[in-house]
C-alpha positions in Angstrom: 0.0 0.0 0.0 1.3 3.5 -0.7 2.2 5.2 2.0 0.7 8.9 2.8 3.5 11.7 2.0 3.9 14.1 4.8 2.5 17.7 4.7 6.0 19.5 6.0 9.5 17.9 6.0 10.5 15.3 8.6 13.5 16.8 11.1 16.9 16.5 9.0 20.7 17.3 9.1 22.0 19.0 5.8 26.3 18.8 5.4 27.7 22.0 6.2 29.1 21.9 2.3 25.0 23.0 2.1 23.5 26.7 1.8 20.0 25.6 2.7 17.1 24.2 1.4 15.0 25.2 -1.7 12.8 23.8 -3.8 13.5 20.4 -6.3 13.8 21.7 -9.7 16.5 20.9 -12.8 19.3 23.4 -11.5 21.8 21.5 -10.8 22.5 23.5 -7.6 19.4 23.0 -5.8 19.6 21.4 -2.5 16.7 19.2 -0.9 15.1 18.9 2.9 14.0 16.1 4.3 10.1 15.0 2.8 10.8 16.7 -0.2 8.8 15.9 -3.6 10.7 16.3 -6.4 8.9 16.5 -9.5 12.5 16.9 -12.4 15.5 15.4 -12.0 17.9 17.3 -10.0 21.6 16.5 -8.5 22.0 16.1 -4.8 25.0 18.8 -4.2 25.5 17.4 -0.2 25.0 14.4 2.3 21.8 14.3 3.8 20.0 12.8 7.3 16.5 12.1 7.8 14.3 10.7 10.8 11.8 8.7 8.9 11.7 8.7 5.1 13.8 11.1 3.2 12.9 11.5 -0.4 9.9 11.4 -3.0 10.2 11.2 -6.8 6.4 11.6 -7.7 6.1 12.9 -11.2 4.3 12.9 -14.5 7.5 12.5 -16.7 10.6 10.6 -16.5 12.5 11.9 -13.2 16.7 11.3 -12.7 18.1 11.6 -9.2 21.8 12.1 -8.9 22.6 11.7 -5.4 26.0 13.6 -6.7 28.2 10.8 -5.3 27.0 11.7 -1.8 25.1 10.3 0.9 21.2 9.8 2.4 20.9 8.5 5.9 18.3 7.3 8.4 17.6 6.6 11.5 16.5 3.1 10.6 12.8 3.9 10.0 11.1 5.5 6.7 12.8 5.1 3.3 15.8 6.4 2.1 13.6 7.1 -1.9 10.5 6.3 -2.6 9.6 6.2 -6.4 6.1 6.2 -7.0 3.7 8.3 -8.8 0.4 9.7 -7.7 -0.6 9.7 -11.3 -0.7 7.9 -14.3 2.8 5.8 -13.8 3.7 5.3 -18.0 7.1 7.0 -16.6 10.9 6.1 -15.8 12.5 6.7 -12.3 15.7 6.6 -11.4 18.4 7.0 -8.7 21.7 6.8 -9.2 25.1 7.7 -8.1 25.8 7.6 -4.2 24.7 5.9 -0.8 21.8 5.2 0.9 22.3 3.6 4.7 20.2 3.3 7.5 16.4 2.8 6.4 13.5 0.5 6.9 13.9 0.3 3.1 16.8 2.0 1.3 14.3 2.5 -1.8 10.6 1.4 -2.1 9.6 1.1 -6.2 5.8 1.8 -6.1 3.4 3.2 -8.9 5.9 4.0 -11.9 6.3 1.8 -15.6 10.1 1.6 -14.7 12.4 2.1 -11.6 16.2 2.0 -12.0 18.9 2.2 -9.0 22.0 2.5 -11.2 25.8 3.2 -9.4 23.8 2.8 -5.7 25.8 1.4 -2.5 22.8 0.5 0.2 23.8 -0.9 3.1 22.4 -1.0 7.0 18.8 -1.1 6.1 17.4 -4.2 6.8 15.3 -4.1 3.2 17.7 -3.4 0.0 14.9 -3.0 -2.5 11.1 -3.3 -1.8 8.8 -3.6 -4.9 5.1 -2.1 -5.0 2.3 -4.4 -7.2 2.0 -1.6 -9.7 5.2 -1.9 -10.7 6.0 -3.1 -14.2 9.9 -3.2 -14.8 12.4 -2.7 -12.4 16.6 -2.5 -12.8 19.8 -2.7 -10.1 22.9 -2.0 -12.4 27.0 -1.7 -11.0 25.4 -1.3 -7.0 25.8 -2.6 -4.2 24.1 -4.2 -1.2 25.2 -5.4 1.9 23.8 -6.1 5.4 20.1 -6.4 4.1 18.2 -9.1 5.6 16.2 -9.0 2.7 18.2 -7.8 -0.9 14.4 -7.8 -2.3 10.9 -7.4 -1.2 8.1 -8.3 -3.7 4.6 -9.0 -2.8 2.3 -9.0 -6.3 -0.9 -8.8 -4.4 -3.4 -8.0 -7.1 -1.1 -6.6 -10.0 -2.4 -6.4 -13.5 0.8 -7.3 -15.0 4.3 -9.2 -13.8 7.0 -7.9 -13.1 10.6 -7.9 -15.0 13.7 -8.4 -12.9 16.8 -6.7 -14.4 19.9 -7.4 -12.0 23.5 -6.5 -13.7 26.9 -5.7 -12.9 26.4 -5.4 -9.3 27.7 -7.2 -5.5 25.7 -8.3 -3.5 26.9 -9.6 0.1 24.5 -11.0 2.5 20.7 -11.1 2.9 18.2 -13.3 1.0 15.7 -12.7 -2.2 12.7 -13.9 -1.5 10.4 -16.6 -3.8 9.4 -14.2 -7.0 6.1 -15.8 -7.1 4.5 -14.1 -9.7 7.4 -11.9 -11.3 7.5 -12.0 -15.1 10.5 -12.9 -16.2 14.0 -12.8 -14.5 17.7 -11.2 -15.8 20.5 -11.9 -13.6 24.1 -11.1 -15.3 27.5 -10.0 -14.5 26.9 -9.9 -10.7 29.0 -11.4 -7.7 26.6 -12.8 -5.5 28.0 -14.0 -2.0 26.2 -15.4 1.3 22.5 -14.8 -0.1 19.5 -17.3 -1.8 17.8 -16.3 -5.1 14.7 -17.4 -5.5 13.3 -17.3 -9.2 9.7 -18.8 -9.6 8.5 -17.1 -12.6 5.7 -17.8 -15.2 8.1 -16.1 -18.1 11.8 -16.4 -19.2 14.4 -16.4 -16.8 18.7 -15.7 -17.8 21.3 -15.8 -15.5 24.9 -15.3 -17.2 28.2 -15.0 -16.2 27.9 -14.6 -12.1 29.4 -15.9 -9.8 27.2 -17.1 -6.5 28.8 -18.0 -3.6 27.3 -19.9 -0.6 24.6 -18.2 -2.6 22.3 -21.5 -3.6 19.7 -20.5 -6.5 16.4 -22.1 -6.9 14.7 -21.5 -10.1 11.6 -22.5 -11.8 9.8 -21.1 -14.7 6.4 -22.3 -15.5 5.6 -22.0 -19.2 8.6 -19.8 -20.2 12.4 -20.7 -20.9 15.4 -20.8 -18.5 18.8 -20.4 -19.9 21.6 -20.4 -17.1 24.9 -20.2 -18.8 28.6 -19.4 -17.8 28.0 -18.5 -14.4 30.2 -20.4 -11.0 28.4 -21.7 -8.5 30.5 -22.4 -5.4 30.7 -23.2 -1.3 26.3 -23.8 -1.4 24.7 -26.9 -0.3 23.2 -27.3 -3.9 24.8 -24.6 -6.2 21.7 -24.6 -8.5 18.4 -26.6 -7.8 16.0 -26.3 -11.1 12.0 -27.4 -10.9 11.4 -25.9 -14.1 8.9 -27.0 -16.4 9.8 -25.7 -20.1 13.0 -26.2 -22.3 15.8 -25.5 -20.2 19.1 -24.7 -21.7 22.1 -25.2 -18.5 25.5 -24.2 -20.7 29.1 -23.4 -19.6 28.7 -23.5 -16.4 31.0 -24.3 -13.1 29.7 -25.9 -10.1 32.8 -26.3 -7.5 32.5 -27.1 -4.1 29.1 -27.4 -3.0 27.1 -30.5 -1.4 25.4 -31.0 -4.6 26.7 -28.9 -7.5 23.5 -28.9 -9.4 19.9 -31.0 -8.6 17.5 -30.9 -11.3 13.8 -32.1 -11.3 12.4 -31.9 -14.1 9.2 -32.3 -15.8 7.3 -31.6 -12.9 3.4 -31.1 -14.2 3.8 -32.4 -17.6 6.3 -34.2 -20.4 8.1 -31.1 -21.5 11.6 -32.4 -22.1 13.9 -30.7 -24.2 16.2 -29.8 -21.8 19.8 -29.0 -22.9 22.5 -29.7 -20.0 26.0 -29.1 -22.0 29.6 -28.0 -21.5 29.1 -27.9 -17.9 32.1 -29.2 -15.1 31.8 -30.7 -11.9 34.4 -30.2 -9.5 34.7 -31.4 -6.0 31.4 -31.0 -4.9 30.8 -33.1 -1.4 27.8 -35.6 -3.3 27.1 -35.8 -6.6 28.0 -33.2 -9.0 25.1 -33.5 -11.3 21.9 -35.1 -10.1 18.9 -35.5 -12.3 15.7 -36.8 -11.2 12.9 -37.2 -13.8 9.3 -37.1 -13.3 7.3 -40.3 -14.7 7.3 -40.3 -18.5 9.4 -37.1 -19.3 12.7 -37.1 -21.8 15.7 -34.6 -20.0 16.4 -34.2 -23.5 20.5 -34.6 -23.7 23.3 -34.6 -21.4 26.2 -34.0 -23.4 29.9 -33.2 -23.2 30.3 -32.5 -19.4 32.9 -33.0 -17.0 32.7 -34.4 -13.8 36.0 -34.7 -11.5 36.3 -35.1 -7.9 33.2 -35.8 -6.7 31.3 -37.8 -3.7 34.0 -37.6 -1.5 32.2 -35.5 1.9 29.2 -37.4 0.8 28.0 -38.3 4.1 24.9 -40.6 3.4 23.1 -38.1 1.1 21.1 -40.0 -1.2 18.6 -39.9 -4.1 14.5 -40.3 -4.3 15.3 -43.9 -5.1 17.9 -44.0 -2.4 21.1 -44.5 -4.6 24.2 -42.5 -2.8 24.7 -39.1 -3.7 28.3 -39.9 -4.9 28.6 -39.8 -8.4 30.2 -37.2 -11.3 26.6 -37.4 -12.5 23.8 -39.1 -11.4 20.5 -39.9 -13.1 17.1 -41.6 -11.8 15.2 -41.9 -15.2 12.0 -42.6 -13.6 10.8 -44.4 -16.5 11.6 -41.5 -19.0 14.7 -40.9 -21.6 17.7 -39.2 -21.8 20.6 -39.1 -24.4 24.2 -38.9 -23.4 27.2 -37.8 -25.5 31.0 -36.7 -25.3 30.6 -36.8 -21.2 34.2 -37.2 -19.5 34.0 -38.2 -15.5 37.3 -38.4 -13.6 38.5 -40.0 -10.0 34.3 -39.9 -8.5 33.6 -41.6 -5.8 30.6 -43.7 -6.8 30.1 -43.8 -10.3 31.3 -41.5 -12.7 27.3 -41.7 -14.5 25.2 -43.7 -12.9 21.3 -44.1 -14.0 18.7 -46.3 -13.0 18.1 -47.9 -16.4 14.3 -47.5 -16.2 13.7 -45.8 -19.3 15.1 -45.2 -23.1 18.9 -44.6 -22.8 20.4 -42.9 -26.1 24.0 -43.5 -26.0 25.5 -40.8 -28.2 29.0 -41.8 -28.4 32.2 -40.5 -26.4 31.2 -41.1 -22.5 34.5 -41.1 -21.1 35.0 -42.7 -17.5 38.6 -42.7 -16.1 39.7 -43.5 -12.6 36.1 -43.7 -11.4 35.7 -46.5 -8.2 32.4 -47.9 -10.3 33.3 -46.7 -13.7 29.6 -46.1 -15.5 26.2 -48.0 -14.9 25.1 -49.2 -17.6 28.9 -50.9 -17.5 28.4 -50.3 -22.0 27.8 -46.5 -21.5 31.1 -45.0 -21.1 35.0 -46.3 -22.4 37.3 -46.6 -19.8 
């Protein structure tokens, strides 16, 4: 729900670099008090302190604030910006360009088409980013957040339409994201992720590239749309990536290193999609299994082709599978009675197997499975060359 702007401006402590307060216009050398609307983009010229929520962009055209390379504090109530518009919200905000410490929220994206926090440090506020229904498109470019208990907030109560998650270029240390039930389509690139959970549960088409996640477990499902997760590192998690998707997955170039359980995919989960495409990915060290696939009744992974898996299973510690097979292996596979082709896999010194699968259903053997140095080499025994 919106919350009520106040009539006069909330108690505030302006840098002494300040000569007072006037009115938010596009001079350049206009400062701003505590409460203030601003209605045209305009460059912050100081630091600035609030008790309770410092700044409003509410206007009927696109809106820039330059916090200057400066500061906004709080006193750990309010928001540090709120971006919403009292009117019809076909319009762009944007902050950018400074820190924000010491809110409830450090921004709050409300009634506006798009929201962008672009070149933003937000730290000590225990909500990073919270996100209003109304809004339709939101973006966090080259920022950073640390100490949130929560990196985002999203509730979509009754919006009309989903959201669209743009996250690039930025670090992000601590917190958690919460389930995006009902967000559009997610965009995670570039970013360093460490110590935090993404939670992508989206009806639309999900990308995450090139990021690194660090004890920073993702869990992603998209429901009628496409995932592609390529080139990223996923490290130090109990499972690096667990997928419940349920369209045509594409999970390229990717390293999973370290981790309980490097990646744990189910898929096909409410209906025979298959498709999937799980390709150039490698397995290292992780404590189980580096790969593990478990396919609902009757659905074809598609094709598991020209991975590497080396190092795995040794930290296992019991962990099994739904059909209770260790947790050991370079890559392991219940088929659940549905297909899957392999190719051009190489597995090297795993503790179990180096592929293992349960042989219930169609098994395409596409040529160049590779085991070496495996303690139970491949099951079926004629899947791999040793």
């Amino acid at each position: 729900m919106r919350r009520t702007k106040p009539a006069a401006a909330i108690a505030c402590a302006v840098a002494p670099a300040w000569t007072g307060a006037g009115p938010a216009d596009a001079a350049g050398g206009t400062n701003l008090s505590c409460g203030e609307v601003i209605t045209a983009s305009i460059t912050l010229t100081g630091n600035l302190h609030c008790d309770g929520t410092a700044l409003y962009v509410d206007a009927d055209n696109d809106v820039t604030l330059d916090l200057g390379g400066h500061s906004v504090t709080g006193d750990g109530t309010g928001d540090g910006v709120v971006l919403s518009s009292s009117d019809v919200p076909d319009f762009t905000y944007t902050v950018q360009n400074g820190r924000i410490s010491g809110f409830a929220s450090a921004v709050r994206a409300g009634s506006t088409t798009q929201a962008d926090v672009n070149g933003v440090t937000i730290s000590a506020s225990p909500t990073a980013i919270e996100f209003a229904p109304q809004l339709t498109d939101f973006s966090l470019a080259d920022s950073r957040i640390t100490g949130a208990t929560e990196d985002f907030a999203y509730d979509p109560g009754e919006a009309d339409d989903f959201l669209f998650l743009d996250v690039t270029g930025d670090t992000i240390v601590g917190g958690s994201e919460p389930e995006f039930t009902g967000l559009g389509s997610g965009y995670y690139h570039d970013n360093r992720i460490t110590d935090s959970t993404i939670n992508l549960q989206t009806p639309g088409n999900d990308l995450i590239s090139d990021n690194v996640f660090d004890d920073s477990p993702v869990v992603e499902g998209t429901f009628g749309g496409y995932l592609q997760i390529l080139d990223n590192t996923f490290e130090n998690a109990n499972v690096g990536l667990m997928d419940y998707s349920m369209g045509e997955d594409t999970i390229s170039g990717n390293t999973f290193r370290s981790d309980d359980v490097g990646a744990s995919l189910y898929m096909g989960f409410g209906g025979p999609y298959g498709g999937d495409s799980i390709t150039g990915n490698r397995f290292v060290g992780n404590r189980a299994s580096g790969l593990s696939v478990y396919l609902a009744g009757g659905t074809s992974v598609g094709t598991i082709a020209s991975n590497t898996a080396t190092g795995n299973g040794f930290q296992a510690d019991g962990a099994q599978d739904l059909l209770g097979h260790p947790l050991a292996d370079g890559i392991t596979i219940d088929q659940n009675g549905g297909s899957v082709t392999l190719t051009g896999n190489r597995t090297t010194g795993n503790a179990g197997y180096g592929i293992w699968l349960d042989e219930s259903g169609d098994v395409t053997n596409g040529g160049g499975n590779i085991s070496h140095g495996d303690s139970e080499g491949c099951a079926p025994l004629d899947l791999c060359t040793y």
